[in-house]
C-alpha positions in Angstrom: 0.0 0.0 0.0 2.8 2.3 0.8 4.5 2.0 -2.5 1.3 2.5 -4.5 0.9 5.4 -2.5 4.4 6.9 -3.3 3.8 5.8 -6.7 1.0 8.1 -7.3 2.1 10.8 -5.1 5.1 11.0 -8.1 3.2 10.7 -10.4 0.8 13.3 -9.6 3.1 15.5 -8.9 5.1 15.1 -12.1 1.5 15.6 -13.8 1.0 18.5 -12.1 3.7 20.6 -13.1 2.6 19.9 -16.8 -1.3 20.7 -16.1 -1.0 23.9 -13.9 -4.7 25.3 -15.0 -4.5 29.5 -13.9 -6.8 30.6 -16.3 -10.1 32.1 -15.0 -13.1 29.5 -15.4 -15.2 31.6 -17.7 -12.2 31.7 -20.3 -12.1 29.0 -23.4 -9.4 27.0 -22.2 -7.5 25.5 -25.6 -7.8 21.5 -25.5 -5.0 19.8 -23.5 -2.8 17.5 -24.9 -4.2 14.1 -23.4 -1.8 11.7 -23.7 0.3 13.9 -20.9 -3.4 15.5 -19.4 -3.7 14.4 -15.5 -7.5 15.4 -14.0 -8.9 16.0 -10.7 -7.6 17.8 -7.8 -6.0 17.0 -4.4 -5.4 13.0 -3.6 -8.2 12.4 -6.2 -6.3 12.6 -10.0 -6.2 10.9 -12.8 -4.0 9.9 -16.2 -7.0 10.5 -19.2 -7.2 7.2 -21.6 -9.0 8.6 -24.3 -9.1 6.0 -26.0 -9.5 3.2 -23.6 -12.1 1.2 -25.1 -12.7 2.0 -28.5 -14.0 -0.8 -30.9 -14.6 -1.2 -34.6 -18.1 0.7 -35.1 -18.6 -1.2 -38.0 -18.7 -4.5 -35.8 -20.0 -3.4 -32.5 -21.5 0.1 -32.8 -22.9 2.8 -30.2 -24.8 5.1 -30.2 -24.7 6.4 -26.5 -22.4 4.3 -23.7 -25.2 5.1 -20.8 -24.0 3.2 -18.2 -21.6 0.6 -16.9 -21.4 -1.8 -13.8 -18.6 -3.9 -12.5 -19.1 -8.0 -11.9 -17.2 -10.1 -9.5 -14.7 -11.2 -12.1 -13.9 -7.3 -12.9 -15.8 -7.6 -16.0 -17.0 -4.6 -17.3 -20.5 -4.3 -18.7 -21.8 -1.4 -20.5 -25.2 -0.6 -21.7 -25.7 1.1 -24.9 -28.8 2.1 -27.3 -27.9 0.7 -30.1 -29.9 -2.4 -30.7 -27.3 -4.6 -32.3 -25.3 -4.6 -29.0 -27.1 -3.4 -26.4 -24.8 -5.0 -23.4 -20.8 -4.8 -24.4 -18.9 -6.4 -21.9 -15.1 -5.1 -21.6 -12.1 -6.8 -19.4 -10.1 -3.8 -17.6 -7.7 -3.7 -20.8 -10.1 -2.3 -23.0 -10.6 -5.6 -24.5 -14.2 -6.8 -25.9 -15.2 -9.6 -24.7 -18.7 -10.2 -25.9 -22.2 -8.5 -26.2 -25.5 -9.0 -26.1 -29.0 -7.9 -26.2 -31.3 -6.6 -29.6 -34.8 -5.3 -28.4 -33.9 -2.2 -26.0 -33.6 0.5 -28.5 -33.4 2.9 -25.5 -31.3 0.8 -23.4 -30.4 3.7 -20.5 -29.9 2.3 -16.9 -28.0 -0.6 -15.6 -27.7 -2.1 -12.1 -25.8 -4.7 -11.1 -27.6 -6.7 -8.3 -25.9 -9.3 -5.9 -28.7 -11.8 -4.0 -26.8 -14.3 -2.3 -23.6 -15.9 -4.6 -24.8 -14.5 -7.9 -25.3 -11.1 -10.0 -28.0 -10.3 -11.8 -28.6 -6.9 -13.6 -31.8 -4.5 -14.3 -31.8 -2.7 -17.1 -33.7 0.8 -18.4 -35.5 1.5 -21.8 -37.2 4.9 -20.8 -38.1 5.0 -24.6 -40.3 1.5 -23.9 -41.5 2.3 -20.7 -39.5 -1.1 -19.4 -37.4 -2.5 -16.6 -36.2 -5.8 -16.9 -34.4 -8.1 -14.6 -31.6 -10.6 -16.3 -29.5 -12.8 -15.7 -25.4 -11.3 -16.8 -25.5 -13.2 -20.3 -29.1 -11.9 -20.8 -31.7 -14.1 -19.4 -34.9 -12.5 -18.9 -35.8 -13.5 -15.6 -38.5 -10.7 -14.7 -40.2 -7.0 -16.3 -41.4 -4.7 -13.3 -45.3 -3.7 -14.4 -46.2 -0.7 -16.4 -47.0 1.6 -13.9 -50.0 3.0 -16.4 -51.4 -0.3 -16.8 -51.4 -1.4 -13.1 -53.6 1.6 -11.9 -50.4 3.2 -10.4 -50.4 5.9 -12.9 -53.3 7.5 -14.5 -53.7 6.9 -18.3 -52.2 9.6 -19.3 -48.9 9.7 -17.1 -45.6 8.9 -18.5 -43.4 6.6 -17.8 -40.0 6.4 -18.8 -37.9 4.9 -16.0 -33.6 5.6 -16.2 -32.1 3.9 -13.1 -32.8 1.6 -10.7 -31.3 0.6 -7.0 -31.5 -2.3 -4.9 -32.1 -2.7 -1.2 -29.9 -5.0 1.2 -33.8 -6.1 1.5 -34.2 -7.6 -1.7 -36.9 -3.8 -2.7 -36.4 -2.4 -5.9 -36.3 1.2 -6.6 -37.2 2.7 -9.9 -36.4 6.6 -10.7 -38.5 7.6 -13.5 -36.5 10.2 -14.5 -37.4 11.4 -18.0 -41.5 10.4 -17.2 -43.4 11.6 -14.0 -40.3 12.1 -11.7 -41.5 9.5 -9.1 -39.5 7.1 -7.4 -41.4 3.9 -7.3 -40.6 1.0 -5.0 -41.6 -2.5 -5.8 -40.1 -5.7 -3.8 -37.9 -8.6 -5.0 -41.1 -10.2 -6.9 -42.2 -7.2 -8.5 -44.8 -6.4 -6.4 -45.6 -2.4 -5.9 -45.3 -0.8 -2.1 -45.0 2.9 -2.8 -43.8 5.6 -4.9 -42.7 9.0 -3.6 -41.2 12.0 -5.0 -43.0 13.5 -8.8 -41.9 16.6 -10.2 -42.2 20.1 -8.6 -39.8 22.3 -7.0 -40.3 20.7 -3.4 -37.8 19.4 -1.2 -39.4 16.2 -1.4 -40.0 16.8 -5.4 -37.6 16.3 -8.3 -36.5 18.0 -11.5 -35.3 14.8 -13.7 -35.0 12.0 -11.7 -32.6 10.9 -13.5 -30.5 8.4 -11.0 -31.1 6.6 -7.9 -28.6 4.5 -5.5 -28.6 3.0 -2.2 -26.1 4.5 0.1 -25.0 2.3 3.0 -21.7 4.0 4.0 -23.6 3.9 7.2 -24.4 0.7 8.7 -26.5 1.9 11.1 -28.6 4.2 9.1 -29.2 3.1 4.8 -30.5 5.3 3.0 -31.6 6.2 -0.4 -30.0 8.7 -2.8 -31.9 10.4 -5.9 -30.6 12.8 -8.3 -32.3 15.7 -9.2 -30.6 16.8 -12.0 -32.2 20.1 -12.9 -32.2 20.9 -9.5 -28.1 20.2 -9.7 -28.6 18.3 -6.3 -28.7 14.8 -4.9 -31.6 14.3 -2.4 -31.7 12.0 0.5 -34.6 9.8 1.6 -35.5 6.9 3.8 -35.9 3.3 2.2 -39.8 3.8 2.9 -39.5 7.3 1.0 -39.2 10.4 3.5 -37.3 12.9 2.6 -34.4 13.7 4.6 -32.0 16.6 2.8 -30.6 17.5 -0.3 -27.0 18.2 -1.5 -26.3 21.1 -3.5 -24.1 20.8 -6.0 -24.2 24.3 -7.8 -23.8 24.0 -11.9 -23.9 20.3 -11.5 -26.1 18.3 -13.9 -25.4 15.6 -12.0 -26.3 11.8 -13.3 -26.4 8.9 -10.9 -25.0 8.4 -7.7 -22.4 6.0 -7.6 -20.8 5.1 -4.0 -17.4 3.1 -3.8 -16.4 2.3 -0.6 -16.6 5.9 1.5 -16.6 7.9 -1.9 -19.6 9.0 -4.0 -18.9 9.8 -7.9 -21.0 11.0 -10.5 -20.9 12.4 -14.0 -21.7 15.4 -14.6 -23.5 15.7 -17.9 -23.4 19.4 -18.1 -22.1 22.4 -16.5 -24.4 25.0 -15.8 -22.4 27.8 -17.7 -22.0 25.0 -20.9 -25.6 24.1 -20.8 -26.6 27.9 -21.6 -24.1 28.1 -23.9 -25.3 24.8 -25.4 -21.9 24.0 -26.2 -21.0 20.1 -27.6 -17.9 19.8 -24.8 -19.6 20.0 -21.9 -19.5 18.1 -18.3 -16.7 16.1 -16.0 -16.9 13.9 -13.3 -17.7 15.1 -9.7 -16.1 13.2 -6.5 -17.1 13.8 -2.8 -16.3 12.1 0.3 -17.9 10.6 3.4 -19.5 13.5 4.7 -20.9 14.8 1.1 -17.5 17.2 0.8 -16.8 18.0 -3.5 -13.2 17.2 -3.2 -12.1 16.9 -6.9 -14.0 17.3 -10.1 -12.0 15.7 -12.7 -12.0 17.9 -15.9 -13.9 20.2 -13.9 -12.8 23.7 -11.7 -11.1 23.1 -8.6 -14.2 22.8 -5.4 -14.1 25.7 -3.4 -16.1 26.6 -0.5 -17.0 30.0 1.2 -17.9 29.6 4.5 -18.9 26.4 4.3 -20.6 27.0 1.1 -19.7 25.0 -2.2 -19.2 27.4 -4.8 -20.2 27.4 -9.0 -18.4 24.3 -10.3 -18.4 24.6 -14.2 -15.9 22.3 -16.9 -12.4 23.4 -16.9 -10.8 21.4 -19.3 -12.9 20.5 -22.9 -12.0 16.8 -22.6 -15.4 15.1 -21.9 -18.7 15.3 -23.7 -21.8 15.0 -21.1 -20.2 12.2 -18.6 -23.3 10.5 -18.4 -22.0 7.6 -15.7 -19.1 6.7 -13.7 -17.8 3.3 -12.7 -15.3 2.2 -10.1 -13.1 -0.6 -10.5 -10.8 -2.4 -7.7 -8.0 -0.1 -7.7 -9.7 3.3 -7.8 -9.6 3.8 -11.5 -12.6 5.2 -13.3 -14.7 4.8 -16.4 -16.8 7.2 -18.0 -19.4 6.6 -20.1 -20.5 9.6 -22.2 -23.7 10.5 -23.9 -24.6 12.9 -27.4 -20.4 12.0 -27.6 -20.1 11.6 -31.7 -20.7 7.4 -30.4 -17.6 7.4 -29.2 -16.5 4.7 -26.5 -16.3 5.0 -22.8 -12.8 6.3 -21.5 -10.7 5.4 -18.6 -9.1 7.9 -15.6 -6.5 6.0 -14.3 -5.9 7.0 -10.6 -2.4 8.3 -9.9 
């Protein structure tokens, strides 16, 4: 452990002296040269591989990478929305090593789900209205129920569900971010308890509901964490659905929450100067600690507080386009899967 500390302490430092950002955050800051490009901030930066896992389009195409998840093995599986591929399933080289899946043209969200010795996963089509539960070489094992044609919605509510979470309980937790911005809780078998949440500008309410995770970094109180993207905040809720608190993230358009031991990561699809400028480059990732502290935003400006109070954060360095989802792997590294990207491949921020 010590030597891969002193290891990265080198090599940050080293990276440092090449990245040295002074420019003012509402400048246009000239594209870096990537191949020397370290990200982030404080104990939390990274080497950029662009091109980590770029594939043949004419053989396995993209059109948006949504989301990834890691398996057991340190598989990486990635859900796309391009029918001919919908799962592609990586090793940590970059390598392919196989895909699956033809009928979720709007594949979105993708949960990896442990019950006992094996993984399953749950995937999102918000375009079909559809969560499914598989198995991870894409056995259909369950579909949740329409919420329209179960009674739980009136006829003429969407529904358009992007993420889902799992309980330690077994519950499933659907955020139906692009439809009516509920969260709607079903258990193991697909049965519905609840939904909470809808859209409005209530602390209880969301604007896109666009990710949803379980946080158990405490033991002794689990809880349940739901973007708001237009609101550029997380919120905080009990497993039965009471609101607890939200965390500001100012000119975040923050995707999912992703937790990793102590740390949470997110993309950041846009930054809130970028989306008005409706600029192509726009987003990085966001990283925060145990006690919901931003303490680096790779590709993004440095986190600063004021009196306790987290400032602006806006992209820094043009490098990603809308990170759309982040995922952790054993050793810290990260990769970022990008959406309205050209259908490029994810990339990987090696931790230094």
């Amino acid at each position: 452990m010590e030597k891969k500390t002193a290891r990265r302490t080198f090599i940050r430092n080293a990276g440092l002296t090449g990245l040295a950002v002074t420019l003012p955050i509402f400048n246009i800051i000239s594209r870096p040269k990537l191949k020397d490009d370290i990200l982030g901030h404080g104990k939390f930066q990274y080497k950029l591989h662009l091109n980590w896992g770029s594939l043949d389009p004419q053989k396995t195409p993209v059109k948006n990478c949504h989301e990834m998840v890691m398996d057991k093995k340190g598989r990486l599986l990635m859900i796309t929305d391009e029918p001919k591929n919908n799962i592609l399933i990586y090793d940590q080289s970059g390598k392919l090593l196989g895909t699956w899946g033809t009928e979720f043209t709007g594949g979105h969200g993708l949960t990896l789900s442990r019950e006992g010795g094996e993984e399953f996963l749950f995937l999102c089509d918000p375009g079909a209205g559809r969560v499914v539960k598989t198995t991870l070489d894409g056995q259909k094992l369950m579909e949740l129920p329409h919420p329209v044609q179960t009674g739980i919605y009136s006829a003429d509510a969407p529904y358009r569900p992007t993420e889902t979470a799992v309980a330690p309980n077994g519950d499933i937790y659907v955020a139906d971010g692009y439809g009516s911005q509920f969260i709607l809780q079903f258990n193991a078998k697909g049965e519905f308890i609840r939904k909470f949440g809808g859209a409005g500008s209530g602390d209880d309410q969301f604007s896109t509901a666009h990710g949803v995770c379980i946080d158990d970094r405490n033991p002794n109180q689990i809880t349940l964490l739901c973007t708001s993207r237009g609101h550029n905040s997380f919120k905080r809720f009990t497993l039965d659905g009471r609101y607890i608190s939200t965390l500001f993230l100012p000119g975040a358009f923050v995707c999912r929450p992703v937790i990793k031991g102590k740390t949470l990561y997110s993309g950041v699809c846009w930054s809130r100067l970028r989306y008005l400028e409706q600029t192509p480059n726009s987003g990085f990732v966001t990283i925060l600690n145990e006690k919901d502290q931003v303490i680096s935003n790779p590709g993004g400006s440095a986190p600063e507080y004021r009196d306790g109070q987290l400032q602006l954060m806006v992209q820094a360095t043009p490098v990603f386009k809308h990170c759309h989802d982040v995922c952790v792997d054993q050793d810290e590294n990260l990769y970022i899967c990008q959406w309205n990207a050209g259908q490029t491949y994810p990339v990987k921020l090696e931790r230094v």
